[in-house]
C-alpha positions in Angstrom: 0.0 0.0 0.0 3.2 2.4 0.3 4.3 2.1 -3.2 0.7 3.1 -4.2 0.8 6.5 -3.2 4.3 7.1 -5.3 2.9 6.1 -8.0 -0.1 7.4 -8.0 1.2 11.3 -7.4 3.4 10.2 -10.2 1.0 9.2 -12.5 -1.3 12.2 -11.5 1.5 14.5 -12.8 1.8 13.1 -15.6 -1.2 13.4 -16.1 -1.6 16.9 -15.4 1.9 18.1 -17.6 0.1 16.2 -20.3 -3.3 17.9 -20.1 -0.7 21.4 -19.1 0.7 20.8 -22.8 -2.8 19.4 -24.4 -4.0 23.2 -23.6 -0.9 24.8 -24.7 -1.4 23.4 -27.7 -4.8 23.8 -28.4 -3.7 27.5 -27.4 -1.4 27.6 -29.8 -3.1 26.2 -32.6 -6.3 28.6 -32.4 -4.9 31.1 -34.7 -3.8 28.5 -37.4 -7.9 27.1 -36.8 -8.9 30.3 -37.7 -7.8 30.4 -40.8 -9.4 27.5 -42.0 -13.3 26.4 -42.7 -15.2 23.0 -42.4 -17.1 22.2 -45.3 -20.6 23.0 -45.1 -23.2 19.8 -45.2 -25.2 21.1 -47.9 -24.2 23.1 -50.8 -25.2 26.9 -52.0 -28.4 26.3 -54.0 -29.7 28.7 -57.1 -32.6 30.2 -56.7 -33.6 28.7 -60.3 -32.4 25.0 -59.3 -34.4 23.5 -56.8 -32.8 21.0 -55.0 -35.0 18.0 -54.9 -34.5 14.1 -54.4 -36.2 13.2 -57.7 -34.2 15.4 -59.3 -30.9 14.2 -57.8 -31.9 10.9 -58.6 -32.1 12.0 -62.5 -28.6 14.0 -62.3 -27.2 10.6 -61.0 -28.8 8.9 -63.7 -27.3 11.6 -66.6 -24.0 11.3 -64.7 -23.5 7.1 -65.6 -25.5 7.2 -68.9 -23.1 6.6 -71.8 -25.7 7.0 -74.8 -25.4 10.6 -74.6 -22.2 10.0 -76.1 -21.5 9.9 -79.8 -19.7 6.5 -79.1 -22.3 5.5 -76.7 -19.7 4.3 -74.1 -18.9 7.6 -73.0 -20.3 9.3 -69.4 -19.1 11.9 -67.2 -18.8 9.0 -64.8 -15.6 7.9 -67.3 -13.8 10.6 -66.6 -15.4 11.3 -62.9 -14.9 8.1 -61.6 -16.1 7.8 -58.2 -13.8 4.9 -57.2 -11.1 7.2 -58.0 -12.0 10.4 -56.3 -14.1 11.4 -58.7 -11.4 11.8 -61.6 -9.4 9.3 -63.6 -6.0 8.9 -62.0 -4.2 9.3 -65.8 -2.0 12.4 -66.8 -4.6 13.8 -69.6 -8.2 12.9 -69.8 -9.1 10.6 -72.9 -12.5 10.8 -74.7 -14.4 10.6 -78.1 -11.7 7.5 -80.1 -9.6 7.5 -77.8 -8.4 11.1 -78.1 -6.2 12.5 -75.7 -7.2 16.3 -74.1 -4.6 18.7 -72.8 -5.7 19.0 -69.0 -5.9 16.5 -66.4 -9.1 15.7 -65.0 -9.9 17.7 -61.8 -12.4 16.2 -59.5 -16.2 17.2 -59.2 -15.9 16.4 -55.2 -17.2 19.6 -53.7 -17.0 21.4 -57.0 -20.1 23.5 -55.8 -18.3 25.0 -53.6 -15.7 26.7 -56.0 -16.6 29.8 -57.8 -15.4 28.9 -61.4 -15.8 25.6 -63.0 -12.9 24.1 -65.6 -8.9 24.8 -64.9 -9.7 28.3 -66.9 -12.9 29.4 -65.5 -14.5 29.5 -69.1 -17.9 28.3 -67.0 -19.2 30.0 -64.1 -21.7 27.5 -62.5 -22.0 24.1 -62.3 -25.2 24.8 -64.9 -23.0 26.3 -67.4 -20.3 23.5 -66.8 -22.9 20.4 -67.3 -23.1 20.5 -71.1 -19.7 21.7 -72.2 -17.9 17.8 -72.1 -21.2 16.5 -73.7 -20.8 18.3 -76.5 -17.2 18.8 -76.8 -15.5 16.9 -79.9 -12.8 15.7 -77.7 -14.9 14.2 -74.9 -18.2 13.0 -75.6 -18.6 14.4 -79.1 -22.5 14.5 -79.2 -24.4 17.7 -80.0 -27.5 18.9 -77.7 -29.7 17.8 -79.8 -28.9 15.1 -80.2 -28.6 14.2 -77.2 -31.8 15.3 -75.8 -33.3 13.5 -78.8 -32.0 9.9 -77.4 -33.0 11.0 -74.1 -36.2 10.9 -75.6 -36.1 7.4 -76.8 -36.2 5.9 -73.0 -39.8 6.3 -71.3 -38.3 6.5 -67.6 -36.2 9.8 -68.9 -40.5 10.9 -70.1 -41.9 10.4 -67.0 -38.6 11.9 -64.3 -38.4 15.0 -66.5 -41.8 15.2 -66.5 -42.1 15.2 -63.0 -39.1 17.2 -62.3 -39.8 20.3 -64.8 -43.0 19.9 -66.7 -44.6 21.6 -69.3 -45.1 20.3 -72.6 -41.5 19.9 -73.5 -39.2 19.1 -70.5 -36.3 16.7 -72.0 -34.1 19.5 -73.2 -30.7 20.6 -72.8 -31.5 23.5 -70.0 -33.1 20.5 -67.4 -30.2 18.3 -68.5 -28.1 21.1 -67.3 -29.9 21.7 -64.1 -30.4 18.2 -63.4 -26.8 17.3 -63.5 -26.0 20.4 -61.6 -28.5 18.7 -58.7 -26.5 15.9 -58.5 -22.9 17.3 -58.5 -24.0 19.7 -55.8 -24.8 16.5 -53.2 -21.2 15.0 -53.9 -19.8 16.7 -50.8 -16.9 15.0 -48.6 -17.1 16.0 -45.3 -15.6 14.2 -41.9 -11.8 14.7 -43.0 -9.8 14.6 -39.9 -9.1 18.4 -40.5 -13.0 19.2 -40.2 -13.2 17.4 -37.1 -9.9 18.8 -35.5 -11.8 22.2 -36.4 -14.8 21.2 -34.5 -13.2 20.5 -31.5 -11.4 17.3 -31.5 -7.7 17.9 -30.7 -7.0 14.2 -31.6 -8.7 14.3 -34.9 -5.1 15.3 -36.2 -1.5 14.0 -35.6 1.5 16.2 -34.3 3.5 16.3 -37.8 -0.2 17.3 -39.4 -0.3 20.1 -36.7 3.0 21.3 -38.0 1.7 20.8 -41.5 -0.9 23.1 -40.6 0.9 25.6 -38.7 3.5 25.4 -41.9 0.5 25.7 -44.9 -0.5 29.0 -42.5 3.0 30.3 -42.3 4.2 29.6 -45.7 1.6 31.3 -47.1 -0.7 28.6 -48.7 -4.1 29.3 -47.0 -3.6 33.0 -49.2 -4.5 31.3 -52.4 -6.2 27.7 -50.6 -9.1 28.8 -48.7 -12.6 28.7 -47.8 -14.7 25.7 -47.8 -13.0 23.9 -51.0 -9.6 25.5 -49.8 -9.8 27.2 -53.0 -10.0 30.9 -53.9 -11.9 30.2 -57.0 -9.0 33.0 -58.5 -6.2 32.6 -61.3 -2.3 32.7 -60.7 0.2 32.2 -63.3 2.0 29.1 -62.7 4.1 27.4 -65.2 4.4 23.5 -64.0 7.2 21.3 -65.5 6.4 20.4 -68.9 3.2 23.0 -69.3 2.5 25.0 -72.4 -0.5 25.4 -71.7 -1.9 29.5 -72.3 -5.0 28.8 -69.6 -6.8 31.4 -68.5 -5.3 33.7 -71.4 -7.5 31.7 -73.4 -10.6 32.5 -72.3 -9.7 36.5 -71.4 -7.0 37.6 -73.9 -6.2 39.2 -70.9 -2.2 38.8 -70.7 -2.1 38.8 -66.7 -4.1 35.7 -67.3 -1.4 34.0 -69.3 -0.4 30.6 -67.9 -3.0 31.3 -65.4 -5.3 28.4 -63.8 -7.8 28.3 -61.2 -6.3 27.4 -57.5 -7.6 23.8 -57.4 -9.4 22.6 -54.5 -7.1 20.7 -52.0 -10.0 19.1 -50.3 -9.2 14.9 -51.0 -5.6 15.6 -52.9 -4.5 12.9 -51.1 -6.4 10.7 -53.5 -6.9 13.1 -56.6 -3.6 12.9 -58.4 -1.8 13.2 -60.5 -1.5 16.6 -60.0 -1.9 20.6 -62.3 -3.1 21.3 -65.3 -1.2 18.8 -67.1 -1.1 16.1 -65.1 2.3 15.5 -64.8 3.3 15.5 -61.7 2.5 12.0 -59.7 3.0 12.7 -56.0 1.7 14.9 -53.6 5.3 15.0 -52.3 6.7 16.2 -55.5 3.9 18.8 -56.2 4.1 20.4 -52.7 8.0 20.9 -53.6 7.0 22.4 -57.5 4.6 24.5 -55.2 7.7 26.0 -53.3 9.3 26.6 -56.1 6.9 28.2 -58.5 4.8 30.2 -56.0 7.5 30.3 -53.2 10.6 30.7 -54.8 12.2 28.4 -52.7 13.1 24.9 -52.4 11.1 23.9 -48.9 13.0 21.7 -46.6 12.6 17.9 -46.6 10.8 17.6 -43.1 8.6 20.7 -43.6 7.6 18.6 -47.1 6.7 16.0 -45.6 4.9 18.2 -42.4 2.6 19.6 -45.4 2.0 16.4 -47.2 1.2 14.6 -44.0 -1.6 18.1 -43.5 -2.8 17.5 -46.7 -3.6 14.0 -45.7 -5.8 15.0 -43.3 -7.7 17.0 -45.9 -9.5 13.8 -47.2 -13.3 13.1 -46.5 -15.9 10.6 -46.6 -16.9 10.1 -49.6 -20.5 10.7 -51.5 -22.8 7.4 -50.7 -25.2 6.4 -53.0 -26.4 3.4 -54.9 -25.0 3.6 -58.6 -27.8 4.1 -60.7 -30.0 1.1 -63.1 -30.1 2.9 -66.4 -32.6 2.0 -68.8 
């Protein structure tokens, strides 16, 4: 009974220099929280898009269905692959014959969140960016019309637009548009171990993501990766190893905008590569140190790469749930 009380003054301070640096910590990190948002459950809706389960449940549907496709085997879901976080894990997208585009595929995971849509911005809304791979020569290749025309071959896509929109004409390419929209707005990914660190679980992140954090706020990052996608939906000029690409220039003809791209999200990165405009860069490692050196003009130390990377980690959420649509 002697050796008890030892041990257990022992053990109480412990204790107590453990909880003592628990709330120096947490004390420490509330600045660096500050800086940072968790991602909102449900997404901003338009005041002409109604969110509604039906019409989810068509979006999905649109999403998987290949026949609005010139090839007929092409969907958005080919490119937006949710068992890949929602992109296609390949340097360059490939559509319509097996053409090869000139961007990587960035993910639609909280894309309705951001405040552009596409690496140049070219579409505003997730409305405007719905129909531009449909009918795009290199991607799906099939004109609106058409493609509202096969839409209209398949009674189930009669009666769900009919109950969505009505009127006397609802299959056409303004509800595809809208319905698509629907669906991309519910593929939200929240739970990362950054959101819950932000609401108040202190364990929710490891010591070297801490000093990720702590580094992504002192280096800078959270300037241009912020907000709720950790995007600021704006354009920098960054010219990535092997990238010719004009961007934004292309859209403006605005020459600040020249080899300009829109910050991309870093909300799942972890699982989202490979990485910029071209795709050319495999690993998060590798692209935090291109980061330093195009936006930083430095090359970042070894452990501080890894301190980011492992942050950047804790930026991945749960993924949408759904059942993959029956098409008819």
């Amino acid at each position: 009974m002697k050796l008890q009380r030892p041990l257990t003054i022992a053990a109480g301070l412990a204790l107590g220099l453990s909880l003592g640096a628990a709330v120096a910590d947490s004390h420490d990190m509330a600045s660096y929280k500050a800086m940072f948002e968790p991602i909102p459950s449900i997404a901003p809706i338009p005041a002409d898009n109604t969110q509604t389960a039906i019409k989810v449940e068509l979006g999905k549907m649109l999403f998987f269905e290949p026949r609005i496709s010139a090839s007929g085997i092409i969907s958005c879901a080919t490119c937006h692959n949710p068992a890949l976080g929602f992109t296609d894990r390949i340097p360059l997208a490939v559509g319509h014959l097996g053409q090869v585009g000139e961007r990587n595929t960035p993910t639609v995971l909280n894309a309705a969140f951001l405040g552009s849509q596409f690496w140049d911005g070219r579409a505003a809304t997730l409305e405007e960016q719905a129909l531009g791979p449909i009918e795009a020569d290199i991607e799906m290749a099939m004109p609106l019309d058409e493609a509202v025309q096969r839409l209209k071959e398949f009674d189930v896509y009669k009666e769900m637009f009919a109950e969505v929109f009505g009127g006397d004409d609802p299959i056409n390419a303004d509800n595809v548009a809208k319905s698509l929209a629907s669906f991309q707005r519910t593929l939200i990914t929240p739970n990362s171990p950054l959101d819950r660190y932000l609401a108040g679980d202190e364990q929710a992140l490891t010591d070297q993501q801490k000093r990720g954090m702590r580094a992504f706020v002192d280096r800078g990052c959270v300037a241009c990766h912020r907000g709720p996608a950790l995007s600021d939906s704006q354009f920098h000029r960054i010219q990535v190893p092997g990238s010719t690409d004009l961007g934004r220039y292309l859209v403006t003809g605005e020459e600040h905008h020249r080899h300009a791209f829109r910050t991309p999200t870093l909300r799942n990165v972890a699982v989202t590569y490979p990485y910029f405009n071209n795709g050319q860069v495999a690993t998060l490692d590798e692209a935090t140190r291109v980061m330093g050196r195009e936006m930083l003009n430095l090359e970042l130390p070894d452990g501080e790469v890894a301190d980011l990377v492992a942050f950047m980690h804790a930026l991945t959420g749960d993924m949408p749930d759904f059942a993959f649509p029956a098409l008819p």
